[in-house]
C-alpha positions in Angstrom: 65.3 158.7 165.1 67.7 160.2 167.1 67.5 159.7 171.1 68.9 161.5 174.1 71.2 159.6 176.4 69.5 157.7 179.0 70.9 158.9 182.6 70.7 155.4 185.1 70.1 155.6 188.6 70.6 152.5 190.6 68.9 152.1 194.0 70.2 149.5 196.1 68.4 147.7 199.3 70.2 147.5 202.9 69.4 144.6 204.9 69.0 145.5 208.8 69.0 142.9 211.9 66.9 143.5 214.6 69.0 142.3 217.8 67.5 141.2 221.2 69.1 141.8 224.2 68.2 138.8 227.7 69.1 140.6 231.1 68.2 139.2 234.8 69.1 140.9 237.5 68.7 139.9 241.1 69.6 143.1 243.9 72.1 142.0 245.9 70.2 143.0 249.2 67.9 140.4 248.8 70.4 137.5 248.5 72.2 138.8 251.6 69.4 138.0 253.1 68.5 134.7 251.8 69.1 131.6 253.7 71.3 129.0 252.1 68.5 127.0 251.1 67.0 129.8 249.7 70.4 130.4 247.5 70.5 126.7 246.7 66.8 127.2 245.1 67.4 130.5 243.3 70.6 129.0 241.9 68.9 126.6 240.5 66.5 128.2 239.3 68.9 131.0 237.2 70.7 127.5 236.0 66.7 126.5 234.1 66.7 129.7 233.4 70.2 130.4 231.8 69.6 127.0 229.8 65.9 128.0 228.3 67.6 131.8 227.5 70.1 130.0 225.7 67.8 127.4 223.8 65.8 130.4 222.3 68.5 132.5 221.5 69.8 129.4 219.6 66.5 128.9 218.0 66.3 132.4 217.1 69.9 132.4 215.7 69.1 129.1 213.6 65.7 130.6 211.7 67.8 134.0 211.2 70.4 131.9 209.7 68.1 130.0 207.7 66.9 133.4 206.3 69.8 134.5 205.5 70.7 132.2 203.0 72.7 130.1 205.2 71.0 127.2 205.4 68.6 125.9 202.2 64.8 126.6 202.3 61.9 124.5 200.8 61.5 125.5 197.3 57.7 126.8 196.2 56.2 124.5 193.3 54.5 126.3 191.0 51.5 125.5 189.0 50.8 127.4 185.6 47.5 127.8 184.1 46.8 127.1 180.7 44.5 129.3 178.7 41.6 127.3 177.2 42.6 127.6 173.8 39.7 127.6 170.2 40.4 129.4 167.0 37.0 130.6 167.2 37.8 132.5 170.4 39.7 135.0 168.8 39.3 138.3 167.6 41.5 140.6 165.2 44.4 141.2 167.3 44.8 144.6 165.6 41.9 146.3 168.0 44.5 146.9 170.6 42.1 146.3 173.6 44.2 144.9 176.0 44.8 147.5 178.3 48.0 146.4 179.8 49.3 145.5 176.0 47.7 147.4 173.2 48.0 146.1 169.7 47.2 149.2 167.8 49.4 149.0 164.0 52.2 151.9 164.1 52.7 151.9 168.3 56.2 151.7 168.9 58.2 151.9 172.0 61.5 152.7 172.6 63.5 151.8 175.4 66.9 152.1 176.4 69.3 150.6 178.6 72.3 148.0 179.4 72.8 144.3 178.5 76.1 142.0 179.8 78.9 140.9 176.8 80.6 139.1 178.7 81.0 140.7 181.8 80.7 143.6 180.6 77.8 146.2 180.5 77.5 148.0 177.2 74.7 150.1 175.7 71.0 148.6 174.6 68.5 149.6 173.0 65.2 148.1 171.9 63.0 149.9 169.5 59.3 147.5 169.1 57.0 148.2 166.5 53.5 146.7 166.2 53.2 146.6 162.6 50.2 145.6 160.1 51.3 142.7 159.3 48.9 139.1 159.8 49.8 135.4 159.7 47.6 132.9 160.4 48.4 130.5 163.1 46.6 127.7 163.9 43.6 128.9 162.8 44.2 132.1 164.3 45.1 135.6 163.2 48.4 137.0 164.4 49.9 140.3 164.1 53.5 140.9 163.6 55.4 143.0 166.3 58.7 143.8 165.1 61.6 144.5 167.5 64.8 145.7 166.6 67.8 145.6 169.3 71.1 147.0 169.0 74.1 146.9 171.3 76.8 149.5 171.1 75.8 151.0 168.2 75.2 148.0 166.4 72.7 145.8 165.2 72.5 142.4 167.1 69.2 141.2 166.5 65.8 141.7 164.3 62.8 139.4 165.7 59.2 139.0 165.3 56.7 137.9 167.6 53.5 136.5 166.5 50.9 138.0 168.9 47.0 137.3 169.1 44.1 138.3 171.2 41.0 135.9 172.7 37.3 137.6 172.8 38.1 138.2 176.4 40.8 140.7 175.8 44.0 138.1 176.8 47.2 138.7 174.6 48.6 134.8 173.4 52.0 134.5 172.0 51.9 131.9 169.0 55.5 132.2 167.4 58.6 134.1 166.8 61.3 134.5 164.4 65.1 135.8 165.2 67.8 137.2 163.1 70.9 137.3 164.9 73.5 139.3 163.5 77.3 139.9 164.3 79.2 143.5 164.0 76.3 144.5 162.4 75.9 141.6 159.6 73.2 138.8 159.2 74.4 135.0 160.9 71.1 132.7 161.0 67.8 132.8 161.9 66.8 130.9 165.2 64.8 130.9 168.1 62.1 130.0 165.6 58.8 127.9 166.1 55.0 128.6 165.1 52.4 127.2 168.0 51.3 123.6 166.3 54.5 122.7 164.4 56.5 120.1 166.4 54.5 120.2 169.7 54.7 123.7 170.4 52.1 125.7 172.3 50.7 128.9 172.6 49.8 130.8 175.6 49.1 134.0 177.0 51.4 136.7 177.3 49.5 139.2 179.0 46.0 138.8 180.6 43.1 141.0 180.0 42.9 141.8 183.5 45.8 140.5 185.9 45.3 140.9 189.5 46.7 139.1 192.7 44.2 136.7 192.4 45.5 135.5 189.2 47.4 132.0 188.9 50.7 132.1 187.6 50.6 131.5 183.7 51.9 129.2 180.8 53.1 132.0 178.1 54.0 129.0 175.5 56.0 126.3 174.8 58.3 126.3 172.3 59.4 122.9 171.0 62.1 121.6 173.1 62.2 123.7 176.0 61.3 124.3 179.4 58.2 126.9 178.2 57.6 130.8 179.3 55.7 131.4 182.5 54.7 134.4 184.2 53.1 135.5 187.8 51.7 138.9 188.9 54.1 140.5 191.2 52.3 143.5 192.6 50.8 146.8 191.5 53.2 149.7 191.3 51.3 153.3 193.1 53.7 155.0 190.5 56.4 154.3 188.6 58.9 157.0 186.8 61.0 156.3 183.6 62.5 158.8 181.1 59.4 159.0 179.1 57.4 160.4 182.0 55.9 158.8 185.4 52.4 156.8 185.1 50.6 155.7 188.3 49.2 152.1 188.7 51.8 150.4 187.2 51.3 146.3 186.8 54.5 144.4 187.7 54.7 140.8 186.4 57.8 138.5 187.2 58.7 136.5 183.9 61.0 133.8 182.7 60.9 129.8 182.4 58.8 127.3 184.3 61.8 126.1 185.8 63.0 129.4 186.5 60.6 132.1 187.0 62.2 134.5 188.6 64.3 135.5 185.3 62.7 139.6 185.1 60.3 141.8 186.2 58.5 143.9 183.4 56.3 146.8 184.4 53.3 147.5 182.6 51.6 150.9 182.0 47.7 151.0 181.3 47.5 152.2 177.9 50.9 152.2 177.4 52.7 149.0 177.5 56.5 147.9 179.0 57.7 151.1 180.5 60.7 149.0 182.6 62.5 145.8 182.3 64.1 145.0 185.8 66.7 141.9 185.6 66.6 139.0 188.5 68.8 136.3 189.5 68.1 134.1 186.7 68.9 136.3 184.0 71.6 135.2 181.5 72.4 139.1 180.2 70.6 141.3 183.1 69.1 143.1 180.5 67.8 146.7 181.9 65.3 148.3 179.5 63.4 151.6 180.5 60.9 153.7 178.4 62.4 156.9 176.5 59.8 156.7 174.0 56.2 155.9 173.1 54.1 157.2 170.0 52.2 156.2 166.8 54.6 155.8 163.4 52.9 157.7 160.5 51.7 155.3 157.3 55.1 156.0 155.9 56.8 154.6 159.4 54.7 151.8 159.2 54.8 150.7 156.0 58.7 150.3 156.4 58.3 148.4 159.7 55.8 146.0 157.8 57.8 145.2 155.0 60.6 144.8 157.5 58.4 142.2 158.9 57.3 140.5 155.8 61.1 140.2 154.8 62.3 138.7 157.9 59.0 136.4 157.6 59.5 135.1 154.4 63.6 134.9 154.9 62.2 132.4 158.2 60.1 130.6 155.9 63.1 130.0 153.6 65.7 128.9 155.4 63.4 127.0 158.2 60.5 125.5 156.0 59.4 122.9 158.2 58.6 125.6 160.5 57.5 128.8 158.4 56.9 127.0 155.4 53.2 126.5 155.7 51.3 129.9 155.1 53.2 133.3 154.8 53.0 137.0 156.1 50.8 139.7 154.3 50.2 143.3 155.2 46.2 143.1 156.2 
């Protein structure tokens, strides 16, 4: 597949101070008039008067400080909700009914971008393939959705993700797998864990129906670490990539319990990501937008899947503990 160069814009936010100006003025007719009682009593009264001018601009200064970052502010405490979870709750994941993320076999998106080497920006690009490919987890049937990233031209990683869908339409995350690779040749696998095996947890990646009324979520928690949240952010009136523009666009902020605020994706209905906005907590400020979206013929499908199946099995053989139990198989 051959892709047109993506042309980034980059908008950029101006903060602006409101100021507020104190004046009293007395005319000086009146005071030639004034006894010197009278000037002893209005001098005192400008001195309460200077002094409770000066305490509010100081208390106005302090909170704009504080605002501005220059002195700390309480830190919000989140509390992520766990989806209830029973193998019996779900359905094949393959339906693709989520509306936010559909799971149809053969949808692949493209998306293009920059990540940080370094400190440097280079070229990235992410091609993700929902392929045909089950594994049951827990109980629970999974379908394989491949993605394949490279990075100046050249491969740097190839990863699965196990996803699955409850009979209320909620996308759960319940694994992954990832080959790294350096100048373009296979390293390890890692990032690897399956939802059961050594305390890990799935979660859900992407409700059916996310709305502002909807409490931050657990995503999962893979063994060892601090576990994937996510919040809603906002809705989007209309959003515009290189693909095309799409109205209603969800915006969800994601990253780790301990540090949410990591991305913001944007979510299309009946598309899927469309954007991938980096925030402060991101390690590689990965931007990602949407350059293309369609449906891989059985030919484009079947390689993605056997793709899949390879990296599966090459998982399951050099992390058995993990991948050993049970295996990939085109459904």
């Amino acid at each position: 597949m051959i892709l047109g160069d993506l042309g980034m814009r980059v908008f950029g936010h101006l903060p602006f101070i409101n100021g507020v100006q104190y004046r009293s003025q007395v005319p000086l007719r009146e005071l030639s008039r004034m006894t010197s009682q009278r000037r002893h009593e209005l001098s005192a009264h400008a001195v309460s008067a200077l002094i409770a001018v000066v305490l509010v601009l100081t208390v106005a200064l302090f909170v704009a400080a504080c605002g501005s970052g220059a002195a700390p502010q309480a830190t919000k405490t989140l509390t992520f909700s766990s989806g209830y979870f029973n193998a019996k709750n779900f359905v094949d994941p393959r339906v693709g009914s989520n509306r936010w993320l559909p799971l149809t076999p053969g949808t692949q998106w493209v998306r293009d971008g920059t990540t940080l080497v370094g400190n440097r920006a280079v070229p990235h690009k992410v091609l993700s393939t929902v392929t045909d490919v089950i594994r049951v987890i827990n109980g629970v049937k999974t379908v394989a959705v491949f993605d394949h990233s490279v990075d100046s031209g050249q491969v740097v990683q190839q990863s699965l993700d196990y996803f699955a869908q409850d009979t209320k339409g909620n996308i759960w995350d319940f694994g992954a797998a990832t080959e790294q690779y350096e100048a373009g040749r296979f390293v390890t696998v890692d990032e690897a864990w399956i939802a059961g095996v050594d305390g890990a947890k799935p979660g859900i990646l992407m409700p059916a129906n996310p709305t502002a009324n909807t409490p931050p979520w657990a995503i999962a928690q893979p063994p060892g670490e601090d576990g994937d949240a996510a919040a809603f952010q906002r809705m989007q009136p209309r959003e515009c990539v290189p693909f095309g523009c799409f109205d209603n666009v969800l915006v969800v902020e994601e990253g780790k319990k301990t540090a949410l605020n990591n991305e913001y994706k944007y979510y299309a209905l009946g598309v899927g990501q469309i954007r991938n906005e980096p925030l402060g907590a991101s390690r590689h400020q990965d931007i990602e937008t949407l350059v293309n979206f369609t449906r891989l013929s059985p030919a484009g499908l079947a390689e993605a899947s056997k793709e899949a199946i390879r990296i599966d099995a090459e998982a399951a053989r050099l992390l058995p503990k993990i991948f050993g139990k049970g295996k990939a198989t085109r459904g």
